[in-house]
C-alpha positions as CSV (number, residue, x, y, z in Angstrom):
1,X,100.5,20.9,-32.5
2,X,101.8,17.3,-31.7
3,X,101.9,16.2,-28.3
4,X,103.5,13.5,-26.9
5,X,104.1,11.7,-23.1
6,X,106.2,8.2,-23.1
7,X,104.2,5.6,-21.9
8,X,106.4,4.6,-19.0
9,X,104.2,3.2,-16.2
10,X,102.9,0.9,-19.1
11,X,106.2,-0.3,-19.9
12,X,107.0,-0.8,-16.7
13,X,104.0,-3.5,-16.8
14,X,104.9,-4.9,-19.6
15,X,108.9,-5.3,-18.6
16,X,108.3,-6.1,-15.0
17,X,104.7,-7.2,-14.4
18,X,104.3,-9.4,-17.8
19,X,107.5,-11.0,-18.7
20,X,109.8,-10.6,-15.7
21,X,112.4,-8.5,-17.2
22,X,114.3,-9.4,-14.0
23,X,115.0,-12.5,-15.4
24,X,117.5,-11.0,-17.5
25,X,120.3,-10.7,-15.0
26,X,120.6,-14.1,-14.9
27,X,122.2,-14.1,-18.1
28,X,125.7,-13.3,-17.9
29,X,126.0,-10.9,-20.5
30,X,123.1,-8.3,-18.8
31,X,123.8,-9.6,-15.0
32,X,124.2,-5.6,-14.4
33,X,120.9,-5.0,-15.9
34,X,118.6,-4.6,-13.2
35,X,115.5,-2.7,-12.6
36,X,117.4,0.3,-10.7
37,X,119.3,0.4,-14.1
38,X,116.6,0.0,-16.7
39,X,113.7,2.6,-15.0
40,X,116.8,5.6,-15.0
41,X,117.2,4.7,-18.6
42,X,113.7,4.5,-19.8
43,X,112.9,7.9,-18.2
44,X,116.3,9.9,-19.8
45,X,114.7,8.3,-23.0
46,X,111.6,9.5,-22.2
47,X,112.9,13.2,-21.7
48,X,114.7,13.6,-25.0
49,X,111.9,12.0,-26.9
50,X,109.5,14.6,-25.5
51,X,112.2,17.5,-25.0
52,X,114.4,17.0,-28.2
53,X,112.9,14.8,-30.5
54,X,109.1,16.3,-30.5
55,X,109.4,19.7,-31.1
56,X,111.7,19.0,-34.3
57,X,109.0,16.4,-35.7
58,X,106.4,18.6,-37.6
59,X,109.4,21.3,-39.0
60,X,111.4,18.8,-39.5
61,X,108.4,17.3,-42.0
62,X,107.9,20.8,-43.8
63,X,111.6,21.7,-44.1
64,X,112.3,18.0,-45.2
65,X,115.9,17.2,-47.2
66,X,117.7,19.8,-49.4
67,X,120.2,18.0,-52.1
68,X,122.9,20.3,-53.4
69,X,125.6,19.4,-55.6
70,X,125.7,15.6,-54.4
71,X,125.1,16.9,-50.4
72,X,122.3,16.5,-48.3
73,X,121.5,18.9,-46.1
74,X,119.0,18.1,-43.0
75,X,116.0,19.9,-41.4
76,X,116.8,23.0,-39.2
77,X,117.8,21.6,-35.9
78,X,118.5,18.1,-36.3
79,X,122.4,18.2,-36.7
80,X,122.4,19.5,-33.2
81,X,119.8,17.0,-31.9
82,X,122.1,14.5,-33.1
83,X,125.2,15.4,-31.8
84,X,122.8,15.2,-27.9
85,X,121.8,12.3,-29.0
86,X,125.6,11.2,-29.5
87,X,126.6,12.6,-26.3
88,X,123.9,10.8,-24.5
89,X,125.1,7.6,-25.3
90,X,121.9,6.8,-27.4
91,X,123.8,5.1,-30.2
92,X,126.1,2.9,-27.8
93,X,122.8,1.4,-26.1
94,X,122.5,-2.0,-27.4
95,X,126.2,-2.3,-28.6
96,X,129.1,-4.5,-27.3
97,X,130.9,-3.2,-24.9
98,X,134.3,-3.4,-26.6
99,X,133.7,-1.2,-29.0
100,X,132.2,1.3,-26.7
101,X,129.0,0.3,-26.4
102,X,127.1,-0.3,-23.4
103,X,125.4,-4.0,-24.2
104,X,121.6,-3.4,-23.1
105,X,119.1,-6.3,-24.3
106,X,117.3,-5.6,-27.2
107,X,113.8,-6.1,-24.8
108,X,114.9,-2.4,-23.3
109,X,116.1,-1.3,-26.4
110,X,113.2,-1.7,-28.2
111,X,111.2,0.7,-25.3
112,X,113.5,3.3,-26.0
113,X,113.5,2.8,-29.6
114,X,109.2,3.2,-29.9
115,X,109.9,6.7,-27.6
116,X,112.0,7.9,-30.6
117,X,109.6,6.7,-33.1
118,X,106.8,8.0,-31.8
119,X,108.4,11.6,-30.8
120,X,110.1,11.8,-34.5
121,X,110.4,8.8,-36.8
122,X,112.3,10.5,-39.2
123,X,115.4,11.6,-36.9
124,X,114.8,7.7,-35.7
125,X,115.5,6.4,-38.7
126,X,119.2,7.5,-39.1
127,X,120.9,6.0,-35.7
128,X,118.8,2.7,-36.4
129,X,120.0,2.3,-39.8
130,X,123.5,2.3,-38.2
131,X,122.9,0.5,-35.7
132,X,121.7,-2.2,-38.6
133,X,125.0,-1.6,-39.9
134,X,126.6,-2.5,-36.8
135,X,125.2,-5.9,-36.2
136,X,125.5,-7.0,-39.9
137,X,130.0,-6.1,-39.4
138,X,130.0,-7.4,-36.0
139,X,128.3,-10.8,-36.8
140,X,129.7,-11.7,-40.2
141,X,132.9,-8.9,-40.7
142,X,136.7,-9.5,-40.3
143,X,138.7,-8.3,-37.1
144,X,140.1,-5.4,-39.6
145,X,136.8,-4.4,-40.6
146,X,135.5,-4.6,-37.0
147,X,138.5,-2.9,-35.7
148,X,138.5,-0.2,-38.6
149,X,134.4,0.8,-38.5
150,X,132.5,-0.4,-35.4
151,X,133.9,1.6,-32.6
152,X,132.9,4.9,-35.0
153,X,129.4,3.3,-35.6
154,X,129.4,2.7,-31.7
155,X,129.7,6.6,-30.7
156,X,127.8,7.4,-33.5
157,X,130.3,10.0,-35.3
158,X,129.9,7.2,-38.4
159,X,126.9,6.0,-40.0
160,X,125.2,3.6,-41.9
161,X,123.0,2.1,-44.7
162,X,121.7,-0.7,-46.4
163,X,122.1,-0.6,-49.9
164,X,120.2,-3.5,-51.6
165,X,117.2,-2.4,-54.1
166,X,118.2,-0.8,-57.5
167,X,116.4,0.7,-60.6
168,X,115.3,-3.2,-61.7
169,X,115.3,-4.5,-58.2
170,X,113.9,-4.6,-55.4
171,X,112.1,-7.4,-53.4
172,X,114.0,-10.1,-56.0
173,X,117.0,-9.1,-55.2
174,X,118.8,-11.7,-57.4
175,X,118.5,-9.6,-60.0
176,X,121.4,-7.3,-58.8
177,X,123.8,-5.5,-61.2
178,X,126.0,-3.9,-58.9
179,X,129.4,-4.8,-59.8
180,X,132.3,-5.8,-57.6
181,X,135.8,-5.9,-59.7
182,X,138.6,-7.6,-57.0
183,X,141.9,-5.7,-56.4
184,X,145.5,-7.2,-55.8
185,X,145.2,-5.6,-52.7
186,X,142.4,-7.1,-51.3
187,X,139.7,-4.3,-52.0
188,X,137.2,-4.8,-54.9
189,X,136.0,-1.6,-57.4
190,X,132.2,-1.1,-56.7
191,X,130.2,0.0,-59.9
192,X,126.6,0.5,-59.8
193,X,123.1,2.5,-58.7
194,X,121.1,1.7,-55.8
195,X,117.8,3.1,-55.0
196,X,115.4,4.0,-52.2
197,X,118.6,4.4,-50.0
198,X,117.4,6.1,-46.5
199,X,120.5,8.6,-44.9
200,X,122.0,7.8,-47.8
201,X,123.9,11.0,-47.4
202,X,123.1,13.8,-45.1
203,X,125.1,16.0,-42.7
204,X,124.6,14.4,-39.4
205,X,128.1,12.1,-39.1
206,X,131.7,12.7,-40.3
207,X,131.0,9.3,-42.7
208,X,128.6,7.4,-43.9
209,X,129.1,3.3,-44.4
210,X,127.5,1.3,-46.9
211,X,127.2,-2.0,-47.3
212,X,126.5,-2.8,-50.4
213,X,124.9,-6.3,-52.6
214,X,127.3,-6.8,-55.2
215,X,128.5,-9.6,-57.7
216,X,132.2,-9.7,-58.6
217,X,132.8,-11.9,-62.5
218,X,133.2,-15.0,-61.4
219,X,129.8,-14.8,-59.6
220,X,126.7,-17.2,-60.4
221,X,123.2,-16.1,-61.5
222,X,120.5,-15.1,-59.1
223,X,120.4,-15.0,-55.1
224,X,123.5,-17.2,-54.5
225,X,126.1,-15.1,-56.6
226,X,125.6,-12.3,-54.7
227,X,128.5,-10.7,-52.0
228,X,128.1,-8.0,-49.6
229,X,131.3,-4.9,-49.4
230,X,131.5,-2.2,-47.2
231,X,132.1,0.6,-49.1
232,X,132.8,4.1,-46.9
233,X,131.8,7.8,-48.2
234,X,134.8,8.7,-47.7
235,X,138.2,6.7,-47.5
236,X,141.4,7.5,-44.9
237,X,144.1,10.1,-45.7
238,X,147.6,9.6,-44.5
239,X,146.8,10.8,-41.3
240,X,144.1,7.8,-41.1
241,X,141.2,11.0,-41.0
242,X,138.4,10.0,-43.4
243,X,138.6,12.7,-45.9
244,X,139.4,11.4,-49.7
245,X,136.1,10.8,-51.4
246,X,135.4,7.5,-52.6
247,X,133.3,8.1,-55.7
248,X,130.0,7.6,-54.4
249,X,127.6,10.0,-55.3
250,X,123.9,11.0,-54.2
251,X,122.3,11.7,-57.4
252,X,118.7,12.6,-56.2
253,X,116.4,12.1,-53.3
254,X,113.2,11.5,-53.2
255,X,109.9,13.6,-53.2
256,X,108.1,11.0,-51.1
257,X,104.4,10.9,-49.2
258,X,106.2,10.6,-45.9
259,X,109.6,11.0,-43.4
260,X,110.7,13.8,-45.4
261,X,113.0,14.5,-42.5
262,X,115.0,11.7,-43.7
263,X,116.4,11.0,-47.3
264,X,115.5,8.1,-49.2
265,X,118.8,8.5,-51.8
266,X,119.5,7.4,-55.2
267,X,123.2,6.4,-54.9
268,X,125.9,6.1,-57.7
269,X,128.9,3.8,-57.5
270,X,131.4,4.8,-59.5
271,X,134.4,2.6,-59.1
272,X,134.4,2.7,-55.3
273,X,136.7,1.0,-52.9
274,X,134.8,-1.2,-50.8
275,X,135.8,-4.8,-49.2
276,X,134.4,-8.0,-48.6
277,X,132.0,-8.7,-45.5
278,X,131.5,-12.3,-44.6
279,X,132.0,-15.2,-47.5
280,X,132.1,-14.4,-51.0
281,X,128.5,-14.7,-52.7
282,X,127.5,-15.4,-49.3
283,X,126.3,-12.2,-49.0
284,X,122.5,-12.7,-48.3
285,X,123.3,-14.6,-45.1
286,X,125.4,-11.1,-43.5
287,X,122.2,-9.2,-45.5
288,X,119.1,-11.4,-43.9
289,X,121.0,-11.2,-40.7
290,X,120.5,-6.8,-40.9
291,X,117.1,-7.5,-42.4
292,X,115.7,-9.3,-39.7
293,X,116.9,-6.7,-37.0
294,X,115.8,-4.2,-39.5
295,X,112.1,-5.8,-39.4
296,X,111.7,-5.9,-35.9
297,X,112.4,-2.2,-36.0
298,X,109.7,-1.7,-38.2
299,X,107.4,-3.1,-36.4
300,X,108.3,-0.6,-33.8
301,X,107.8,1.9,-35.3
302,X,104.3,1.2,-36.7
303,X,103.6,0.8,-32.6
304,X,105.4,4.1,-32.3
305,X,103.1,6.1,-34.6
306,X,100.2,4.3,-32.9
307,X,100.9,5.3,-29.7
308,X,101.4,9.1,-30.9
309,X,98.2,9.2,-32.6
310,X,96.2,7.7,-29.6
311,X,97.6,10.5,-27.2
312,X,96.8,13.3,-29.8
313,X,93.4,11.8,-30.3
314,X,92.3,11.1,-26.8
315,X,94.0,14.8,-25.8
316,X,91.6,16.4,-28.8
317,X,88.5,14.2,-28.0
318,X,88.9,15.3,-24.4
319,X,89.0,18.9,-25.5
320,X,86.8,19.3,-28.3
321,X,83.1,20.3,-27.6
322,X,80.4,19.0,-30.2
323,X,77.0,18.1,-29.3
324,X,75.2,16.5,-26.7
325,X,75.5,13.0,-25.1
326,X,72.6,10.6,-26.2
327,X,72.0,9.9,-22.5
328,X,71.6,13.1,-21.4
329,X,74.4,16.2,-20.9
330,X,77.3,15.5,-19.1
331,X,78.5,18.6,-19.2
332,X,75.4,20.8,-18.7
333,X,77.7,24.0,-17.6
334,X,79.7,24.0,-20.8
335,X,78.0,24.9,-24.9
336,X,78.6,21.0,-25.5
337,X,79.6,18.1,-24.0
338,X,83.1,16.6,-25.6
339,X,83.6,14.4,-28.3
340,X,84.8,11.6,-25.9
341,X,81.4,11.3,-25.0
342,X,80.1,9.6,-28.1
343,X,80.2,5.6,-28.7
344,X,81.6,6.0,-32.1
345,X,84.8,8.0,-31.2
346,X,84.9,5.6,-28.0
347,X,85.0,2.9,-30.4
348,X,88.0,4.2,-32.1
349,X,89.9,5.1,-29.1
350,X,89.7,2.3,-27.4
351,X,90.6,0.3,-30.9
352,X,93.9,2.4,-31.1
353,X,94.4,1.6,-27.4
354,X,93.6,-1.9,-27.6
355,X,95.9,-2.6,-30.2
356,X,99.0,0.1,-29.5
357,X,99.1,-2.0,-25.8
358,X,98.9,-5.0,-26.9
359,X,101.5,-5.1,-29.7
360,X,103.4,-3.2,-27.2
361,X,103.3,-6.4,-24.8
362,X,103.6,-9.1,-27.9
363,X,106.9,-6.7,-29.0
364,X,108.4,-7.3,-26.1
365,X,108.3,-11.1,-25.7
366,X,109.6,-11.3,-28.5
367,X,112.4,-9.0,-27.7
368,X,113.0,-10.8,-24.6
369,X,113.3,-14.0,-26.5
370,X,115.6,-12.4,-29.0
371,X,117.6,-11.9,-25.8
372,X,117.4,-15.0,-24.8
373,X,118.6,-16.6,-27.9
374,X,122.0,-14.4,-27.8
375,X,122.3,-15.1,-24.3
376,X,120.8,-17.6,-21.8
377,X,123.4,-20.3,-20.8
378,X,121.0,-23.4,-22.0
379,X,121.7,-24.1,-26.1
380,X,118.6,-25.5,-26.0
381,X,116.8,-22.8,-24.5
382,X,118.8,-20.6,-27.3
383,X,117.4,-22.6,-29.4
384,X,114.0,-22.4,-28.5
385,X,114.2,-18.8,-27.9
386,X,115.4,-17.9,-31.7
387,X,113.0,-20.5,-33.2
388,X,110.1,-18.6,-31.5
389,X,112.0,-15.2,-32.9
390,X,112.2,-16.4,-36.3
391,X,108.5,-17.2,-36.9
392,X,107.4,-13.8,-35.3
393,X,110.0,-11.3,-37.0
394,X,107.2,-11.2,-40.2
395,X,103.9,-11.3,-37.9
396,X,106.0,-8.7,-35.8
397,X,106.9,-6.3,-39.2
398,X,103.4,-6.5,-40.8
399,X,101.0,-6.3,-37.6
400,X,102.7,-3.6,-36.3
401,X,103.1,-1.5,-39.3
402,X,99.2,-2.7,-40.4
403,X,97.5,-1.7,-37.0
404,X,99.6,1.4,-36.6
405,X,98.5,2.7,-40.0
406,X,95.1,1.7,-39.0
407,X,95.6,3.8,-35.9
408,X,97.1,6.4,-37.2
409,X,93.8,7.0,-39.4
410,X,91.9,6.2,-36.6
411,X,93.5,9.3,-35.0
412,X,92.9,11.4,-37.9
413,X,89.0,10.8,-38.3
414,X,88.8,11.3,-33.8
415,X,89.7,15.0,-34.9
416,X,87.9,15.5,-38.1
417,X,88.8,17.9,-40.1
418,X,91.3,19.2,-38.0
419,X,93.3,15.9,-38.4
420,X,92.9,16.3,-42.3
421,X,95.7,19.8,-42.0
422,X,99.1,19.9,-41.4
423,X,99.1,22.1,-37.8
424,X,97.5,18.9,-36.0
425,X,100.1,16.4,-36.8
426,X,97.5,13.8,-37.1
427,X,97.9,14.0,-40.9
428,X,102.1,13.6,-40.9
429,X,102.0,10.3,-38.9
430,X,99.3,8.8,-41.4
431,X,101.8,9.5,-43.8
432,X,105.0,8.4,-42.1
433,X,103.5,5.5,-41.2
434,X,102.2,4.5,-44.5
435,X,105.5,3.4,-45.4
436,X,106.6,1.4,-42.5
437,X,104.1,-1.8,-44.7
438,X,106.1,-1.1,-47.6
439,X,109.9,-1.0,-46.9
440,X,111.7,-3.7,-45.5
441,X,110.0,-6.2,-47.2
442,X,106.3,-5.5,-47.9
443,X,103.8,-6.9,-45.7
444,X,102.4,-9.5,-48.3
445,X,106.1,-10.6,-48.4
446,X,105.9,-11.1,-44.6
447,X,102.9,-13.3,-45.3
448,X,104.6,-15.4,-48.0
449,X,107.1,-15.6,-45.9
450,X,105.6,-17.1,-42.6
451,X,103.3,-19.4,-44.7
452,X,106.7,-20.5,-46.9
453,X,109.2,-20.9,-44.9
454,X,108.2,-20.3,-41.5
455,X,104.9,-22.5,-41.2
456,X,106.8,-25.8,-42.6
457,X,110.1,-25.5,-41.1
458,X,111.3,-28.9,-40.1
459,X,107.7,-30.1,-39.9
460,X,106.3,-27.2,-37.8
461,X,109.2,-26.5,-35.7
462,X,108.7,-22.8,-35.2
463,X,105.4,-22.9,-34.5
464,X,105.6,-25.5,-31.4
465,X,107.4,-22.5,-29.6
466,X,104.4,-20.3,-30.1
467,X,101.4,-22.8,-29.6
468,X,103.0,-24.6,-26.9
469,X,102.9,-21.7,-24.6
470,X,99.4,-20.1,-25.8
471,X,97.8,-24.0,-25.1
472,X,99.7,-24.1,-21.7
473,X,98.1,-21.2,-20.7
474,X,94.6,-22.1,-22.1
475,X,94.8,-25.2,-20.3
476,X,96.4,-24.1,-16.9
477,X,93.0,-21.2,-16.6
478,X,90.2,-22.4,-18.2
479,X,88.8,-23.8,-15.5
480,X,88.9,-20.4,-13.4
481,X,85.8,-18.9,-13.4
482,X,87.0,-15.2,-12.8
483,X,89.7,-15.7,-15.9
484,X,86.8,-16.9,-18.4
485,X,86.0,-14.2,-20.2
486,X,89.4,-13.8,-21.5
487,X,90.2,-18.0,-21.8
488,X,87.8,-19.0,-24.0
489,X,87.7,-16.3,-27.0
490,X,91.3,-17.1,-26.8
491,X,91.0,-20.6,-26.5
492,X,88.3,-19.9,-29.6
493,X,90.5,-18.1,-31.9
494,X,93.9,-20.4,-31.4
495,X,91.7,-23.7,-32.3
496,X,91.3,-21.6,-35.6
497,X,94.5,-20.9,-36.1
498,X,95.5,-24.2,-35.4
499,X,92.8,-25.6,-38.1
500,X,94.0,-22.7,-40.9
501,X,97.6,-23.9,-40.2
502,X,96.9,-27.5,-41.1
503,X,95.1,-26.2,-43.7
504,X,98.0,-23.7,-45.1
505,X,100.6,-26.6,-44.6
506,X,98.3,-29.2,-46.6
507,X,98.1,-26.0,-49.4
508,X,101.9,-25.4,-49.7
509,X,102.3,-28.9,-50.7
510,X,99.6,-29.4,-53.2
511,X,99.3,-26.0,-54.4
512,X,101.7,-23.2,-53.1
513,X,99.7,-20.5,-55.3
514,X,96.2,-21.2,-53.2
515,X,98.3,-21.2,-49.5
516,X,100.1,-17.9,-51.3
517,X,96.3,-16.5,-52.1
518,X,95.5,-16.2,-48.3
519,X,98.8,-15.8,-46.7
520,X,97.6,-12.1,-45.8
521,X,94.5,-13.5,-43.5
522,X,96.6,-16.0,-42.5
523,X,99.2,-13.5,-40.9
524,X,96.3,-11.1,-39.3
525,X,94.7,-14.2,-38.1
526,X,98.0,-15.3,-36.2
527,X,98.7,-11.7,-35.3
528,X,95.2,-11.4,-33.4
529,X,96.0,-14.5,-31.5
530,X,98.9,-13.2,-30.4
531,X,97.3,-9.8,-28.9
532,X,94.7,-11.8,-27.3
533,X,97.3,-14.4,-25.6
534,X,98.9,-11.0,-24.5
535,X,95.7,-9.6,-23.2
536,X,94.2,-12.6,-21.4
537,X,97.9,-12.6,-19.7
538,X,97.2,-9.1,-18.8
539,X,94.0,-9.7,-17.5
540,X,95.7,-12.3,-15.4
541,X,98.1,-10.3,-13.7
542,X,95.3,-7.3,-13.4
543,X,92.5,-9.5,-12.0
544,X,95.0,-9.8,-8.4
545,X,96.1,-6.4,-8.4
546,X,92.9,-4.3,-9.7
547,X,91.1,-4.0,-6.2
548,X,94.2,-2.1,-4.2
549,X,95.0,0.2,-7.1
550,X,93.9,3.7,-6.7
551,X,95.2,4.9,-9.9
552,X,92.7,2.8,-12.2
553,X,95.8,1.6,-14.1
554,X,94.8,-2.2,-13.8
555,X,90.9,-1.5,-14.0
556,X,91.9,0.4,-17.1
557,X,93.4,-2.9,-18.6
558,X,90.7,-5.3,-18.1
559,X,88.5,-2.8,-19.5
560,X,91.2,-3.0,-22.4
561,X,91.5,-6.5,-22.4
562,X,87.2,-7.5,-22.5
563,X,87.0,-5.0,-25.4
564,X,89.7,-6.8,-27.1
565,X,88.2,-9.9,-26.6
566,X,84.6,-8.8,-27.5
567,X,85.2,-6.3,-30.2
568,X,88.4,-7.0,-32.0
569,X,89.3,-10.9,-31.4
570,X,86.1,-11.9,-33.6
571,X,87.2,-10.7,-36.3
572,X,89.6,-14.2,-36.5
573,X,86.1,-16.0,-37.6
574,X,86.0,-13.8,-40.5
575,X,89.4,-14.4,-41.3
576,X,89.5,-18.2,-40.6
577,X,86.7,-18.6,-43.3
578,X,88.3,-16.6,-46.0
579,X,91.6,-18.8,-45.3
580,X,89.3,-22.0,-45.5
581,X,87.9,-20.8,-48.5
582,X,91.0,-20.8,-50.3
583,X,92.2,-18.6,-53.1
584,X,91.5,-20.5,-56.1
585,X,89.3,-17.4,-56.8
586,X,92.2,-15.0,-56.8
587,X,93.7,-16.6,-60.3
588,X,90.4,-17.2,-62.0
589,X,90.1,-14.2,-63.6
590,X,92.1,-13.6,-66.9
591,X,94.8,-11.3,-67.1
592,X,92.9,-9.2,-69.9
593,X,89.9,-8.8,-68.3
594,X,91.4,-6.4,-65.3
């Protein structure tokens, strides 16, 4: 049985106690947004997650997908969680208001999205693909377009999907063969497969949306002749009801390891009417835009998982009786003392902890910046704001997806056996997790990523928005004596990062395949310093408040944040001298003798 409690009082911390989510209303676009507003909000979320979502999770993973004669049908239960979720106003959250949506920042957004995630990733999956949609039409799509799809998107009675990868690929996606024919109408004829399509059709909305990579004839090789179309399921009759179909077909779905709940499609194109978002062949711009949203989500949902699997383990290790205490019985009344008892699974919990809070708190400064950049008044503080976004969108993705699957395990060995079958849960979340480092861009694509484009942008631009404020903070506490034991293994860790950044930059010029060879170290190592910049901030604000708390909720995070910093954070050393080593190792070895 899976259980599940949204974390609110800690993301109340990290909102209001960490990054001043108040701040917010002096934006003008979330002025209304205040902390009356937001705590409402986060506990409705809370109470569908838990009410709703949960208790369609585990069925939901053994019914999974049926496909019949092109149709997918959904697990028992989830067309009418859909329609609540519809009538709640869950798919309007984050949306502009003209089109029905109620404009929240993305830094509350992304608390309600992890309560989702972690209550049932699968159902979570098919109103944040839309709302990928959404952003990719309203940022790069014509008034038409806009006026035609996003106010259906908005109240959620439309969907959507991404529809890049196909049968020859996938991460390159310049090798696309979709093929867009142009009409004298305006429209183009879509012809092609694409595969590995989530909600690519299913019996939740009255239409599905694709947008779709395409090249029309006139288009140039590679990355730069390709175009993006929206191409609907189903096209407007007379009456302008969507009800002709449009020739696009679900040919299969797949029989995957994970989020059965939710179809991962093979889709056919068979002369389909679609039109032209954005520029033509300037379709990876409107696509990278979706993508980068898209990643961030991820990331959530790898901290999602985490924090479902920590609640079920702590709950089972609580519970289960095995054994004695080394130090003597605790629990002299009962057979056996419980599990919690024991260093080893004390070690694991308070790893899963550890890391679940602290991405939770590194998440959402980066949300708040991504708010920030849309936003704040100042074009310089925009700027600044998405600079900071843009280098953290790949550690973001792969830490969060890396440390939840480590979790997730984590989880799975607390309860032994009984987290290796299907009635404890534990075992679906290592599996719906596992994917969250593969789609969206694997995580060694994150890495090559951050050490290619994001490490050297305009001479280390996007990373002055990140070390500036970790070495502010170093140097504004290092000299107090209670703060310490948090400053310097931070202070430790970021003078290695620095040092494997010079080094990585002075690689990617000389030799881009020896950077390349360590770019996976190189994103862990810059993920840990992140956590522990977020724990010695934490530790900060709990050293003033820990004395006059009866709850144990601040003791309870410097606890967190010292085993952090003693057990986890050294774990950059290692990494730092793998990256100094260099991976000239790594292409030594002939191809014929693997």
């Amino acid at each position: 049985m899976q259980i599940y409690t949204a974390p609110i009082r800690d993301m109340q911390f990290v909102l209001y106690e960490l990054h001043d989510a108040t701040a917010l209303t002096t934006m003008p676009g979330y002025s209304q947004v205040s902390r009356d507003l937001v705590e409402p909000v986060l506990i409705a979320a809370a109470k569908f997650s838990q009410q709703v979502l949960l208790p369609l999770n585990l069925s939901g993973d053994q019914q999974g997908c049926k496909l019949t004669d092109s149709a997918v049908c959904t697990p028992q239960g989830f067309k009418q969680a859909y329609q609540q979720f519809c009538q709640g106003g869950w798919t309007t959250f984050c949306c502009d208001p003209e089109y029905g949506g109620m404009g929240m920042p993305k830094s509350i957004h992304s608390m309600v999205e992890e309560m989702f995630c972690s209550a049932n990733l699968s159902f979570g999956m098919y109103p944040g693909l839309s709302l990928g949609a959404y952003h990719a039409l309203h940022s790069f799509a014509s008034r038409e377009i806009k006026d035609k799809y996003l106010a259906k998107l908005v109240d959620g009675s439309f969907t959507g999907t991404m529809c890049l990868t196909e049968p020859q690929c996938g991460t390159d996606l310049g090798l696309c063969r979709t093929k867009a024919l142009p009409c004298d109408n305006g429209s183009y004829q879509i012809t092609g497969n694409k595969i590995f399509i989530s909600a690519g059709e299913h019996d939740l909305s009255e239409n599905i949306i694709h947008l779709v990579l395409a090249r029309t004839p006139d288009a140039a090789p590679g990355i730069k002749g390709i175009s993006l179309f929206v191409v609907p399921k189903l096209l407007d009759d007379t009456q302008g009801q969507a009800s002709i179909p449009n020739n696009v077909f679900c040919t299969s779905i797949e029989q995957k390891m994970g989020i059965k709940a939710s179809p991962t499609c093979s889709l056919s194109f068979e002369q389909s009417t679609g039109w032209l978002v954005g520029e033509l062949h300037k379709g990876m711009q409107a696509m990278f835009s979706m993508m980068n949203r898209a990643r961030l989500a991820v990331g959530v949902q790898g901290l999602g998982l985490s924090e479902a699997a920590y609640q079920a383990a702590t709950a089972y290790a609580k519970e289960r009786l095995q054994g004695r205490s080394l130090s003597g019985a605790k629990y002299p009344e009962q057979a056996a003392d419980p599990i919690i008892v024991h260093p080893d699974v004390r070690k694991m919990l308070l790893t899963m902890r550890a890391n679940t809070q602290g991405c939770r708190a590194f998440g959402a400064w980066v949300a708040q910046e991504y708010d920030y950049s849309i936003e704040h008044a100042d074009a310089k503080r925009r700027q600044r704001a998405d600079d900071f976004v843009q280098l953290c969108t790949p550690i973001v993705k792969s830490l969060f997806t890396d440390l939840g699957f480590e979790s997730t395990n984590l989880g799975m060995q607390v309860l032994g056996g009984h987290g290796f079958i299907r009635e404890s849960g534990l075992e679906q979340y290592v599996r719906d997790c596992r994917i969250t480092q593969i789609y969206e861009g694997t995580n060694g694509i994150q890495a090559l990523d951050l050490i290619g484009r994001k490490l050297p942008y305009k001479a280390g631009r996007y990373l002055r928005s990140f070390f500036h404020p970790v070495d502010e903070h170093i140097q504004a506490n290092i000299a107090d004596p209670e703060q310490l034991e948090f400053i310097q293994p931070l202070a430790k860790a970021f003078a290695r990062l620095q040092q494997a950044s010079a080094k990585l930059a002075q690689l990617g010029l000389s030799d881009p395949e020896q950077a390349a060879a360590v770019a996976t170290e190189y994103l862990r190592l810059f993920g840990l310093v992140a956590l522990a910049f977020m724990w010695s901030r934490t530790a900060q604000v709990a050293l003033t408040k820990a004395d006059d708390d009866a709850s144990g909720f601040y003791a309870a995070k410097l606890i967190t944040a010292r085993f952090f910093m003693q057990k986890i954070l050294p774990q950059s050393s290692a990494l730092y001298a793998s990256i100094m080593a260099g991976g000239g190792l790594l292409m030594a070895l002939e191809e014929d003798q693997f």
